[in-house]
LOKOLMI-377778 format. One line per 4 residues: number of its first residue (from 0); their letters; for each residue x, y, z of C-alpha. Coordinates in steps of 0.5 Angstrom, whole numbers, plus 500, padded with zeros to 3 digits. Layout:
NUM	A	X,Y,Z ~ ...
END
This chain:
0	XXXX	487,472,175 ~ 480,474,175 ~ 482,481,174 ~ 487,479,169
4	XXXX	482,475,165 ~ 477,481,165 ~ 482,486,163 ~ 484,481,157
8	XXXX	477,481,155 ~ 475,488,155 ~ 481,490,152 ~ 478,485,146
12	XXXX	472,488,146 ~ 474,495,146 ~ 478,493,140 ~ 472,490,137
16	XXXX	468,495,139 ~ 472,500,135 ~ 474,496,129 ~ 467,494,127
20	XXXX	470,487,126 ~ 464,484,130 ~ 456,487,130 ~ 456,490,137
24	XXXX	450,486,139 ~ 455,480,137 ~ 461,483,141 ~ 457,483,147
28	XXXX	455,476,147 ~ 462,474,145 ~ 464,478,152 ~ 458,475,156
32	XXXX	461,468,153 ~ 467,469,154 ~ 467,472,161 ~ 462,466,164
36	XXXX	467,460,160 ~ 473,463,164 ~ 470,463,171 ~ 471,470,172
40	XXXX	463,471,173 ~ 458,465,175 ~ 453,463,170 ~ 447,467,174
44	XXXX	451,473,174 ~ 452,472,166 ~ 445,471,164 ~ 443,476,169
48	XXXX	443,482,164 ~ 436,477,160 ~ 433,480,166 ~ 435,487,168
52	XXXX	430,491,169 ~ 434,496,163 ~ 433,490,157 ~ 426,490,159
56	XXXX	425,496,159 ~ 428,498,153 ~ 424,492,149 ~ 417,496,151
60	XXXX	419,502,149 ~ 420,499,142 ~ 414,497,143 ~ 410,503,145
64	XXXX	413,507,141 ~ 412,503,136 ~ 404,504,136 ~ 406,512,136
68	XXXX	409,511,129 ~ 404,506,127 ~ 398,510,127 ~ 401,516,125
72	XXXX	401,520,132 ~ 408,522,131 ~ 407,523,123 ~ 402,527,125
76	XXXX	405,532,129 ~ 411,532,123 ~ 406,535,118 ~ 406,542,122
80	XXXX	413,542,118 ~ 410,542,111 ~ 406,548,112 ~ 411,553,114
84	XXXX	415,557,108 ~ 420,561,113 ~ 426,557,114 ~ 427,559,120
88	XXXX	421,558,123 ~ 422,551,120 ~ 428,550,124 ~ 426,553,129
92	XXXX	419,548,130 ~ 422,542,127 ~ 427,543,133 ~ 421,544,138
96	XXXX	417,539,136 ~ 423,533,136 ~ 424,536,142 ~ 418,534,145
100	XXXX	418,527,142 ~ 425,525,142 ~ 424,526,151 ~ 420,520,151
104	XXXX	420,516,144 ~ 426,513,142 ~ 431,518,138 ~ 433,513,132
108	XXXX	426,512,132 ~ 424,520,132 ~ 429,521,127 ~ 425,516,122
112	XXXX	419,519,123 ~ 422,526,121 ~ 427,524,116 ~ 422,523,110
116	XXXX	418,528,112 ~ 424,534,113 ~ 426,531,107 ~ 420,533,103
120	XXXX	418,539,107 ~ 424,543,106 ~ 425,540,098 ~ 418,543,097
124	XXXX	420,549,099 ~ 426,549,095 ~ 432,549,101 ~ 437,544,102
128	XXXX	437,539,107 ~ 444,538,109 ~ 440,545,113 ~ 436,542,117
132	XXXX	439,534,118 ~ 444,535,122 ~ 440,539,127 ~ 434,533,127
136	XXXX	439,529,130 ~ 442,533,135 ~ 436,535,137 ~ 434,528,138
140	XXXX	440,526,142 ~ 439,532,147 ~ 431,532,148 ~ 433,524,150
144	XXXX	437,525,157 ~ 431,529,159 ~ 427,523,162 ~ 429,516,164
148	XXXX	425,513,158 ~ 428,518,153 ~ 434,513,152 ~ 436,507,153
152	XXXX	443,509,156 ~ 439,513,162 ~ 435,506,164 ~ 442,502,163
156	XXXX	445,507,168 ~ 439,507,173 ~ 439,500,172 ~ 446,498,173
160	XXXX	447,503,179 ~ 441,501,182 ~ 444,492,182 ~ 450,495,185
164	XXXX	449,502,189 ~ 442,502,191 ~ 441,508,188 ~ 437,510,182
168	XXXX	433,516,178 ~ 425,518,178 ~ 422,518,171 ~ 424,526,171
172	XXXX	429,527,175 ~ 433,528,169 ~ 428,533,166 ~ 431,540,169
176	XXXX	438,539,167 ~ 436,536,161 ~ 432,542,159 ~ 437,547,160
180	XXXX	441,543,155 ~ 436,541,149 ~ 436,549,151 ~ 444,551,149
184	XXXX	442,545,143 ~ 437,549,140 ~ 441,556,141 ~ 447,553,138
188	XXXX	444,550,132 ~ 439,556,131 ~ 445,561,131 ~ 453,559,130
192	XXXX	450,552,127 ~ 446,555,121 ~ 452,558,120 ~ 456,552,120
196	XXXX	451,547,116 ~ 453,546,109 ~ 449,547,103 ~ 449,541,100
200	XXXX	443,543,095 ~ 437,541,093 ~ 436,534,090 ~ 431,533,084
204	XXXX	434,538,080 ~ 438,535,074 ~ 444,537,077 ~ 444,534,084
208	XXXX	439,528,082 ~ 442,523,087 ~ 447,527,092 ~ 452,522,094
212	XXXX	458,517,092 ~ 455,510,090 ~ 457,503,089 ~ 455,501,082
216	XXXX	456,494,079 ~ 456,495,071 ~ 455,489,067 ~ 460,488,060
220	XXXX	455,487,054 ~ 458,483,048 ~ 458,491,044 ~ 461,494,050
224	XXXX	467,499,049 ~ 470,496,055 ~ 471,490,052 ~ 479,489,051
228	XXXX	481,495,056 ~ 486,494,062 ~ 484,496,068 ~ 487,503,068
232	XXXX	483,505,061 ~ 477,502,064 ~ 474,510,067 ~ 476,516,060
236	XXXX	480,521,062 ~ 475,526,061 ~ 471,524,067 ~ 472,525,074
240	XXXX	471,522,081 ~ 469,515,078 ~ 474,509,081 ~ 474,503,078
244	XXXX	475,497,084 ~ 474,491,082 ~ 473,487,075 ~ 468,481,078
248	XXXX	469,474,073 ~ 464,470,076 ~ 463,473,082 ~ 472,473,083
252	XXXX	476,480,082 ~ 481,479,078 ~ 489,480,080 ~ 493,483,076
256	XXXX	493,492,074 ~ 494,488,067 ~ 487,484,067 ~ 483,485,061
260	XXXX	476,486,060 ~ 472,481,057 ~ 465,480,056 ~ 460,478,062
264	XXXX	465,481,066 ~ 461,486,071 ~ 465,493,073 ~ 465,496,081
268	XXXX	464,504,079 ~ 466,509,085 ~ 464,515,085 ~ 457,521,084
272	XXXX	452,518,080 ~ 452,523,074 ~ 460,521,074 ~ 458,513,074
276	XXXX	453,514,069 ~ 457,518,064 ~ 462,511,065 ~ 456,507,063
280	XXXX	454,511,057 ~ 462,512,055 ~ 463,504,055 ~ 456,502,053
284	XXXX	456,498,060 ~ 448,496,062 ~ 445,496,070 ~ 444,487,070
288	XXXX	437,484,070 ~ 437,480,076 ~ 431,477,074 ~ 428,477,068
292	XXXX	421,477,070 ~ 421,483,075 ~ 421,487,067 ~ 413,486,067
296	XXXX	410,491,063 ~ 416,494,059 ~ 411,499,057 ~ 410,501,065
300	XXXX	412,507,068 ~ 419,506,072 ~ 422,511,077 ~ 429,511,081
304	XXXX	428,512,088 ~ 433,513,094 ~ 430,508,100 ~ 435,508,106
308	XXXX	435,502,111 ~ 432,503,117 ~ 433,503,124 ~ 432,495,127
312	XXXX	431,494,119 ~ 430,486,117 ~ 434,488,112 ~ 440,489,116
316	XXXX	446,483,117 ~ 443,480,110 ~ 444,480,103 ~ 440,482,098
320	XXXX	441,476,093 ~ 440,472,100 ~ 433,476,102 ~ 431,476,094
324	XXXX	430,483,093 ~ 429,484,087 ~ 422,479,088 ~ 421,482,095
328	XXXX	421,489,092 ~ 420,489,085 ~ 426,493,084 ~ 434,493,082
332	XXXX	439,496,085 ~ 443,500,081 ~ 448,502,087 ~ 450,502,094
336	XXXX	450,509,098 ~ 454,507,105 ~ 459,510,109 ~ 465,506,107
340	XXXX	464,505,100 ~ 471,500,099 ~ 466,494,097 ~ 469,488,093
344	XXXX	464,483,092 ~ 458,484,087 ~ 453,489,091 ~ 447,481,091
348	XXXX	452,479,096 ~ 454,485,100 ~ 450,485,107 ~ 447,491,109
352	XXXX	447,496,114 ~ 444,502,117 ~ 444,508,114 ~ 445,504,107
356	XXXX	441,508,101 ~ 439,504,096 ~ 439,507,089 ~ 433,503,085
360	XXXX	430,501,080 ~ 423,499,080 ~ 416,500,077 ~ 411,507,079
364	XXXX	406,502,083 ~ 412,499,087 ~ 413,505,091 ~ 408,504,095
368	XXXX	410,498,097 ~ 416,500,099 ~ 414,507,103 ~ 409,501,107
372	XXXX	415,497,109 ~ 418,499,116 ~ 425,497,114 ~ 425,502,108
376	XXXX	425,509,108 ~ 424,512,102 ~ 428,518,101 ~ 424,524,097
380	XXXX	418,526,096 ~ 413,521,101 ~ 407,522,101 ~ 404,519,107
384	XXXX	398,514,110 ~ 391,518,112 ~ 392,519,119 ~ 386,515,124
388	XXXX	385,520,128 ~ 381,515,133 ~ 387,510,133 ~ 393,515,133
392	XXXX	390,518,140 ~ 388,512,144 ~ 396,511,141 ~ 398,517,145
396	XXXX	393,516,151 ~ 397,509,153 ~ 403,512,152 ~ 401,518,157
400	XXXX	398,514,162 ~ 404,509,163 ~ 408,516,164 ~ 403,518,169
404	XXXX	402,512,173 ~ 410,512,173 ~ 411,519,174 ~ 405,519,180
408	XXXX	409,513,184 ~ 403,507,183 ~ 407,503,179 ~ 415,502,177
412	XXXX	415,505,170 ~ 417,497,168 ~ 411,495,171 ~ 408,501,168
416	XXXX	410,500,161 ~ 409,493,160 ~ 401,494,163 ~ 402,499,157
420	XXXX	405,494,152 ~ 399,489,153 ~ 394,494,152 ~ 397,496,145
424	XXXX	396,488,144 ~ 389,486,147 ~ 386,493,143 ~ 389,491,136
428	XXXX	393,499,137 ~ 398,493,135 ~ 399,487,133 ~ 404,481,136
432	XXXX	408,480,130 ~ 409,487,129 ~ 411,489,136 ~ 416,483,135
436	XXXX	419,487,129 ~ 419,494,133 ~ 424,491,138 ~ 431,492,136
440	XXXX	434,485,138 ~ 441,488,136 ~ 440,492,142 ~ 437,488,147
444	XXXX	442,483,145 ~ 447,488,146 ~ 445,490,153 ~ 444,484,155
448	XXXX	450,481,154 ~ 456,487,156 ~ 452,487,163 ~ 455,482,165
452	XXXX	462,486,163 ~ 460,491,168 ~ 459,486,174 ~ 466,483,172
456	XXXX	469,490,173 ~ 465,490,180 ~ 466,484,183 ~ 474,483,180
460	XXXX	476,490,183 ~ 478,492,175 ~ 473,498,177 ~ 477,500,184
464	XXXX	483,500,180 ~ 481,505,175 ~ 478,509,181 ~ 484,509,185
468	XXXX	487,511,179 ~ 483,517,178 ~ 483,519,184 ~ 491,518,185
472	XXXX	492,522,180 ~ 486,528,180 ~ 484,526,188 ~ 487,533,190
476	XXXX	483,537,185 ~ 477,536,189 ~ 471,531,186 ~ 469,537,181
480	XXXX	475,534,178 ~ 472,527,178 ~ 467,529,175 ~ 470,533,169
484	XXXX	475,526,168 ~ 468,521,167 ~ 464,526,163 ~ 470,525,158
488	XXXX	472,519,159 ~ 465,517,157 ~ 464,522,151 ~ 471,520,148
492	XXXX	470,512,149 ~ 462,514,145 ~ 464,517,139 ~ 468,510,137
496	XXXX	464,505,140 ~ 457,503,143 ~ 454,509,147 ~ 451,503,151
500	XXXX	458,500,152 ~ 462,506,154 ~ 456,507,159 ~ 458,500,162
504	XXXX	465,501,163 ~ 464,507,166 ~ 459,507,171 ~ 463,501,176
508	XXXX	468,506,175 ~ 464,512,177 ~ 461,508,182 ~ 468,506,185
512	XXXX	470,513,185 ~ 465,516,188 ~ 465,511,194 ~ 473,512,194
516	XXXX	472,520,195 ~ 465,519,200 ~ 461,522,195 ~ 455,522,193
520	XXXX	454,517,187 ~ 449,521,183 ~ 453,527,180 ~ 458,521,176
524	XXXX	452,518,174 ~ 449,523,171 ~ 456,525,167 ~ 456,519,165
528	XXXX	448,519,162 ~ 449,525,159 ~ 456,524,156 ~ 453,516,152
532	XXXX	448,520,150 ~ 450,526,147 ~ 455,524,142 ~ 456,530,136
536	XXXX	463,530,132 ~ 463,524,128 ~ 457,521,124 ~ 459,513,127
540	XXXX	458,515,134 ~ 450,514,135 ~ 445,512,130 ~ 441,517,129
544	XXXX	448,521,126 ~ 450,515,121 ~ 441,516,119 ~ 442,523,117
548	XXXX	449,522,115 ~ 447,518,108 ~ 441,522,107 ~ 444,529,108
552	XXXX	450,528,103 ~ 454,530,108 ~ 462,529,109 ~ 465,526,116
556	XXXX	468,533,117 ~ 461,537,117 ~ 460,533,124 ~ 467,535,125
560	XXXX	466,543,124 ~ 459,543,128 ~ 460,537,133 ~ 466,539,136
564	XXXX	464,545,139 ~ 457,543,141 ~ 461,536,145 ~ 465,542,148
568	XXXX	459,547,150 ~ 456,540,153 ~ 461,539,157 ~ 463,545,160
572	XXXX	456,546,161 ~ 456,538,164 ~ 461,541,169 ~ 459,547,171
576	XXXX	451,545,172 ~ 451,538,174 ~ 453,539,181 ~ 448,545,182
580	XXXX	442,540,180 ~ 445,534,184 ~ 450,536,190 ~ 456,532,191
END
């Protein structure tokens, strides 16, 4: 029966998990619920994932990386770019330098450094972004397998082989497999992927001002020509890609293709912003002033800016009616920019995302409100803080001495990092509530709470089961066979949910195969490390794809095109290399 309930439940939570019914992080804790009200695991083995030692040492990565970002040390090192005028050179060092940071920085939080800065570089010198976006984000995937600490799913692996084999990874046993990937990466994006990037344009120009399709909530004046027209003639015939979703009467749709128009009515437009604004001044629409006092001076110089949500935002899972905005910010949304743009209900009421773009209007001083806040990131031209140098390099001393005490054996790298996070604290290099506000909660909640998925699968036979069947099925073929089954295995289940919840259905499986096949553990793990953590082909399958995704204007093929083969190269390479650096 325990068997059957866990079944049940990861059935569910795979659902979940691809649906995106459920944030991920309330997935987890749903199963870890589940699983410990059934009685399938006890309330100890449910609880345990709180103190794994991969939950915690995730949340001190935060943290460290947070005083780099904090004191400019990594905005520091991105400033190289803006002084380079070739554009594969640009390429070329973009890539080294994400390479060198993403190994022990977290990769969502590299992407957000570089982001803006590749952004105004490469917009400076008049080349398209979509050029160089794609290749951050790919980059930062595969330079964070090299260390233990480059990603959160190597630390869950270890963990999570460590409770239940005893075997584990030193701090850079990745590290010679992992440069020769970030190597293949690098050759394929500097060859066959310049060639397969699309050009998307350069953004500040007339034309390809605000690159992208919006949501735009419009509102019907007493003057409007929109006033008396039924749905179908809302849009004129003369202006293309613009969809009206909903006429919003007081915050409801109306029913009915034969609704009518009337005044107070608000309007959601779809489509490129050119087309939405041709819309607004055909109907003689107007933006809704969410306040009146957040005019001001009318005289004062206004400006539209791209901000985009970011990573571990405060922004993320609330409303902008609900966080008060337009106060907070001094700004009006004018349109939403997101992956799924079939939105329904007044924009004030939509909850946030990553990846989110906001198109805003708000006052030239309200700019540096925005760039100064960590749950922004503004698109286009960013000038950044000055840089304390004295500050960033006693930022990148700490970091480099908790990887050197780590890596010389003196103490676990968990001792090490949190020794690390309270010298940050105790010296002011950053403060309590700001490291707060660095720790993803969602995906400290989200490890803690499918761990004990994981142990489930262990103690119920669940994992022996999908193991006997692989081995039944490929146990003839030798264990290179096997390896070749996890590694795609975790790379299918990563590209449609968690790359950290498909590092925990695997690895039990993993580990049950190799104890099966008596070999070693080590090669299935390590398939299963780099496959979580190496997701290319579409742009939901990790964060750092669904960032570039908004701010690159590109379509879900572009990751398609360029993805697909990379996820091919990897694998082979996975297959034919893993067992050469880590013998059966």
């Amino acid at each position: 029966m325990d068997l059957w309930l866990t079944l049940a439940i990861l059935a569910g939570a795979i659902a979940l998990f691809v649906t995106e019914k459920l944030r991920v992080d309330v997935v987890a804790l749903l199963v870890m619920t589940a699983l410990v009200v059934t009685g399938t695991i006890s309330l100890s083995d449910g609880l345990s994932g709180f103190s794994n030692q991969a939950t915690i040492m995730v949340a001190a990565m935060f943290v460290l990386s947070a005083a780099l970002q904090r004191n400019g040390a990594v905005a520091a090192i991105g400033e190289v770019l803006s002084r380079i005028r070739h554009q594969w050179l640009f390429l070329l060092v973009m890539l080294v330098l994400v390479s060198c940071v993403a190994a022990f920085v977290n990769n969502t939080a590299t992407v957000a450094v570089f982001l803006p800065l590749v952004l105004a570089a490469s917009t400076a010198n008049r080349w398209a972004p979509s050029k160089f976006l794609i290749p951050l984000s790919y980059m930062s995937q595969a330079a964070g397998v090299c260390t233990l600490i480059g990603t959160s799913t190597n630390l869950l692996v270890d963990s999570m082989a460590r409770d239940a084999a005893g075997v584990g990874f030193s701090l850079f046993e990745f590290a010679p497999l992992g440069l020769v990937f970030v190597g293949l990466c690098m050759l394929y994006l500097m060859t066959v992927g310049r060639w397969l990037l699309p050009d998307r344009g350069v953004p500040g120009t007339e034309e390809l001002e605000h690159v992208g399709r919006y949501v735009a909530e419009l509102l019907v004046a007493e003057d409007s020509t929109a006033v008396g027209l039924q749905r179908h003639e809302v849009v004129p015939a003369n202006i293309d890609d613009v969809v009206l979703l909903e006429i919003l009467r007081h915050g409801r749709p109306l029913a009915g293709q034969d609704a009518r128009v009337e005044p107070g009515d608000r309007l959601l437009l779809r489509g490129e912003w050119k087309h939405v604004a041709a819309v607004r001044k055909a109907r003689k629409l107007r933006f809704d002033h969410v306040a009146r006092d957040l005019d001001g001076d009318i005289d004062a110089e206004r400006l539209q800016v791209e901000a985009m949500v970011s990573p571990a935002s405060h922004l993320i899972g609330h409303t902008l009616s609900g966080m008060r905005f337009g106060h907070m910010y001094r700004a009006r949304v004018h349109g939403i920019h997101r992956r799924l743009l079939d939105i329904r209900q007044p924009l004030d009421q939509v909850p946030l995302d990553l990846g989110d773009v906001l198109l805003l209007d708000a006052p030239a001083r309200a700019i540096d409100d925005l760039r100064a806040d960590k749950g922004m990131i503004v698109l286009g031209t960013r000038r950044q803080a000055k840089v304390d140098a004295v500050r960033a390099s006693l930022s990148v001393l700490v970091m480099v001495a908790t990887i050197a005490v780590a890596a010389l054996g003196w103490l676990s790298i968990v001792e090490a990092a949190l020794i690390g996070c309270g010298i940050l604290l105790v010296t002011g290099l950053i403060e309590p509530d700001e490291a707060y506000r660095a720790i993803d909660w969602r995906v400290i909640l989200l490890l803690a709470g499918i761990l004990p998925l994981g142990i489930a699968l262990q103690k119920t036979g669940g994992a022996a089961l999908a193991a006997d069947f692989m081995i039944g099925t490929l146990g003839g073929f030798g264990p290179l066979a096997a390896l070749a089954a996890v590694y795609l295995m975790t790379s299918i289940a990563t590209e449609f949910m968690s790359n950290n919840a498909s590092a925990v259905l695997v690895v039990p499986i993993a580990l049950a195969a190799a104890e099966s096949m008596g070999i070693d553990p080590k090669p299935l793990l390590v398939a299963v490390a780099f496959a979580a953590s190496t997701s290319f082909a579409t742009p939901i399958s990790y964060q750092t794809n669904t960032m570039v995704f908004t701010a690159g204007g590109y379509r879900f093929s572009d990751f398609v095109r360029l993805g697909l083969p990379l996820n091919v190269v990897f694998c082979t390479a996975a297959i034919v290399l893993i067992p050469r650096f880590f013998p059966f």
